[in-house]
N, C-alpha and C positions, 0 to 999 in steps of 0.2 A: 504494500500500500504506500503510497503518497507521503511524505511525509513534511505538514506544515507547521512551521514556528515562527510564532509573533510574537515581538517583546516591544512594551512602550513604557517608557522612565523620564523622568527630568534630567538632569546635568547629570554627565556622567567625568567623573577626575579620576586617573589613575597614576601611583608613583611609583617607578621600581627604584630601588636603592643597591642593591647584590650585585655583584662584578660582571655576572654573566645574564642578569635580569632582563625580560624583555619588556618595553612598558607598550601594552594595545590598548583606545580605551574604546574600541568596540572588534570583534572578531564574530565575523559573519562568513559564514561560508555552506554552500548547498552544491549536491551532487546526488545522480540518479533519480533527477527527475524530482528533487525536495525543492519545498520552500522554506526560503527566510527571509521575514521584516521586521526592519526594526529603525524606531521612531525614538528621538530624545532630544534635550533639548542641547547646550553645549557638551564640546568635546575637548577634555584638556586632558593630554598623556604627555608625562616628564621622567626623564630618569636622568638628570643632570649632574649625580654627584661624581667626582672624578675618577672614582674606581667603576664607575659601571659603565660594560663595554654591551648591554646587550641592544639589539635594533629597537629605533623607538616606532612604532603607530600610532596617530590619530584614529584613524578607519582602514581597518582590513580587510576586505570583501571579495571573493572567491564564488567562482560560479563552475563546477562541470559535470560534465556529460548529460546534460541535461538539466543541470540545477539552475532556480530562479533568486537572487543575492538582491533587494532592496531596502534599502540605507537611507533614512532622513534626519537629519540636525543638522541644530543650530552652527552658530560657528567650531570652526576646529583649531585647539592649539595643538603643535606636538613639541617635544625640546629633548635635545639627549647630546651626550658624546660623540656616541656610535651613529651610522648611518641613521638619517632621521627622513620621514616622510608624514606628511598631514591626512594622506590618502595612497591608500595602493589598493590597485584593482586590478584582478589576474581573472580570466575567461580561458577557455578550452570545450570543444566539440559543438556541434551547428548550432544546437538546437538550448545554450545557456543560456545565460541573460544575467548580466550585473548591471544596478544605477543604483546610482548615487544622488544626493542632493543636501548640498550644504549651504551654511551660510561661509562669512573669512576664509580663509588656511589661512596660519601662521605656520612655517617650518622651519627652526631654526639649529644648526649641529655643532656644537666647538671643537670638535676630534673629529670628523669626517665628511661623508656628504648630505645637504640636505638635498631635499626633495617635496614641492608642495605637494606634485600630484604625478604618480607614478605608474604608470599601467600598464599590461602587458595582456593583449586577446591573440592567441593562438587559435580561434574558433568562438564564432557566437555573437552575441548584440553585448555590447557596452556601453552607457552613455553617464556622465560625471558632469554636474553641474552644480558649479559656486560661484559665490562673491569673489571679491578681489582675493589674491592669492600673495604672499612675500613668501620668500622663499632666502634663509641667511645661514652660511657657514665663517667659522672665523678661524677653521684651523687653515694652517698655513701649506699644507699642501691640497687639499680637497677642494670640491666646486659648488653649486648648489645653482639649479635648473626648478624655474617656474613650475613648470609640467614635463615631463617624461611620457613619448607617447611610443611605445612600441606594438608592433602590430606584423602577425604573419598569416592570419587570417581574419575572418568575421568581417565586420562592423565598429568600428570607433569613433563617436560621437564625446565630444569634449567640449562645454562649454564653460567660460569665464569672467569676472570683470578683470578690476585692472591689473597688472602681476608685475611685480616688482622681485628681482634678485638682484644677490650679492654675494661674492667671494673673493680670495683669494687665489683661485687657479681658474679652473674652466667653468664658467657662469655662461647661462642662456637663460631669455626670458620662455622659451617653449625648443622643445626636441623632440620632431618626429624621426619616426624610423617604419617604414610601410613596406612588405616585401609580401608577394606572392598574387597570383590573379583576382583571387577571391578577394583580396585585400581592401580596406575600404577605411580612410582615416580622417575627417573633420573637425576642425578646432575652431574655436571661436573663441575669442580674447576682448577685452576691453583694449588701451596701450598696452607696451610693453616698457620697462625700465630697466634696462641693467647695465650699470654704472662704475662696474669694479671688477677686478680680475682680467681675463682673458676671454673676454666676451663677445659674443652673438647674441643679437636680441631674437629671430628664429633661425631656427638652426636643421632642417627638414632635407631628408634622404627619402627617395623612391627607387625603387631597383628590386628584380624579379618578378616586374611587370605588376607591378605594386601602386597602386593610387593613391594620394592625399591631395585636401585644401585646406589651406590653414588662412582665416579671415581674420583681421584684426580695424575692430570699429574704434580707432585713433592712432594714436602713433606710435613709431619703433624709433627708440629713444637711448642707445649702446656706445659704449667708449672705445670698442672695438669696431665690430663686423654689425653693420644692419642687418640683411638678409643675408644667409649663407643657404645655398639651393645645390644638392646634386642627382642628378636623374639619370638613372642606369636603366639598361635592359630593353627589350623592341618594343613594350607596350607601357611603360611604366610611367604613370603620368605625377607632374608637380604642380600644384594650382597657389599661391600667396598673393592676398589681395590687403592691400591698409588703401585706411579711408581717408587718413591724414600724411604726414610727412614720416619720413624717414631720414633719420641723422644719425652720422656715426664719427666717430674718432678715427676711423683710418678709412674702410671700405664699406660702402652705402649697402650694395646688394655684389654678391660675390658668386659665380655661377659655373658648373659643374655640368656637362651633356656630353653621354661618351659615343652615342649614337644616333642616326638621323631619324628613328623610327617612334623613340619616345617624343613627350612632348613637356614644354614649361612654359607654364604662362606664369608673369610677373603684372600686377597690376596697383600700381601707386597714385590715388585721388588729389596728394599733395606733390609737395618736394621731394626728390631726393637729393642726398647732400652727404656726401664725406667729405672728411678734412683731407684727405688723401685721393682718396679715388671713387667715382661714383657708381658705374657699371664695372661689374672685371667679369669677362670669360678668359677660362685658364685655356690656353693654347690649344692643346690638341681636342677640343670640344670641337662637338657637331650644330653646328649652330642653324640648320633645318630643323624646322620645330621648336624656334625658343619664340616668343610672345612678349615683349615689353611693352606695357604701356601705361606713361607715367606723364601726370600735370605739368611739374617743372622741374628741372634740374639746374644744379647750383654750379655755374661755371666759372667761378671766382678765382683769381687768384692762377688761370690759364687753365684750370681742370678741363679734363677731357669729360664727353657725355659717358662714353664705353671704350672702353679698351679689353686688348686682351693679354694678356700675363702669361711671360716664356720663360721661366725659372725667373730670375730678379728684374726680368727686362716687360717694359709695359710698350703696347702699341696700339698703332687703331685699326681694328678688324677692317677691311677692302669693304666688305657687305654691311659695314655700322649702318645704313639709312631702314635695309631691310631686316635686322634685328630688332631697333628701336623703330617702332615703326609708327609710333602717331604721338610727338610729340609737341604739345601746342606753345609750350613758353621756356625756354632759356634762360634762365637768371645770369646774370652777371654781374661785373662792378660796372 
């Protein structure tokens, strides 16, 4: 028989303190065909003290071979040493199904990596929907990424507002990862902000004939890389679309096509604008099937619109007019 489990509570706090403690403060998980839901109101999981190394959770929710995983609360804090995450969502086989619906993340790690929102579907419908998300590590060699989206089958649906990260190594405000036919990955973001580290505000790979679009209704806002885009494989499609501007510290949008058959649309409502460089395709990319189309670009200071990148040497692609192909306003000095 079926098997269904409903729990509904107020504020749930959980602390682990033990070296090897793991702090969740919800764990949901169904398989064969069970259900679980569960309703409450905030979500605070800590295990901050400096001897404990075990993984923290906010929300852990699991869905397979047929299991149904539904999750609703308030906002979510989570904090730890060890790897920290505000939400992690795992799926496997057609017919699962995991969602989520919160209010904040807060994910913040001192000893490793955060992560607001962390998911992985192998199989099934996923969909994760919050408020604005931060996402902070302060140990000195680890990263911490807004959202975490990986995907080698199913369905993935991610929605968000505004998401702010921080670190000291590899920071991204979203990171897709999309691989396989079946494959199917959607994001939705308010801005993006990440202001520290080694940063990419998105950061999204399609390859194995793998789909994504990642929509951002305002701006990418990175002291590194705005967009970083790479699309493998004959059918493997890249969609990123912002409503407003794109600014970065070195490279506006940074672009990756190893083949003529996949395809990449770029599409920017505002400006784009590095301090450095504003379009880059790397050299040996196939630029049949790339799609840019953007407001205005910041030509200041002699910046090229697009170039493309040969080990340290930048140039201007011969076909620049039919890559960038409907650009109405050029800024300049």
């Amino acid at each position: 028989a079926k098997t269904e489990v409903t729990v509904n509570s107020g504020a749930v706090t959980v602390t682990g303190a033990g070296l090897e403690v793991k702090a969740t403060g919800i764990r949901a998980s169904a398989e064969n065909g069970g259900t679980v839901e569960v309703k409450t109101g905030e979500v605070t999981s800590n295990a901050t003290n400096d001897n404990t190394q075990g993984l923290v959770y906010g929300i852990s929710a699991d869905g397979k071979d047929g299991g149904t995983v539904t999750v609703s609360t308030g906002a979510v804090s989570a904090s730890g040493v060890n790897v920290t995450e505000a939400i992690y969502a795992y799926t496997s086989g057609d017919s699962s199904t995991v969602t989520v619906n919160t209010g904040t993340l807060n994910s913040s790690a001192s000893g490793s990596t955060s992560n607001g929102i962390y998911t992985i579907n192998e199989g099934g419908s996923m969909v994760v929907t919050t408020g604005a998300v931060t996402s902070t590590s302060t140990a000195k060699y680890a990263g911490a990424l807004g959202a975490q989206i990986k995907a080698t089958g199913g369905t993935t649906t991610v929605n968000t507002g505004l998401i702010t990260a921080e670190s000291n190594n590899q920071t991204a405000g979203v990171s897709i990862d999309s691989a396989g036919s079946s494959t199917l990955v959607n994001v939705t973001t308010g801005s993006i902000e990440v202001l520290k580290g080694e940063t990419s505000g998105i950061r999204v790979w399609a390859h194995d004939n793998g789909s994504l679009e990642m929509d951002v209704n305002g701006n990418v806002n990175s002291s590194g890389t705005g967009i970083w885009v790479r699309c493998d494989s004959q059918n493997s499609e890249a969609v990123v679309k912002v409503t407003e501007d794109v600014i970065a510290g070195d490279t506006a949008v940074d672009l990756t096509k190893t083949n003529n058959t996949s395809t990449t649309t770029i599409e920017v409502d505002g400006t784009i604008s590095g301090k450095e460089h504003n379009i880059v395709i790397t050299e040996d990319s196939a630029t049949k099937g790339i799609d840019i189309t953007v407001w205005k670009v910041d030509t200041s200071g002699e910046k090229e619109v697009i170039e493309q990148k040969d080990g340290m040497e930048y140039f201007v692609p011969e076909n620049a007019a039919e890559i960038v192909n409907y650009i109405i306003k050029v800024e300049g000095n």
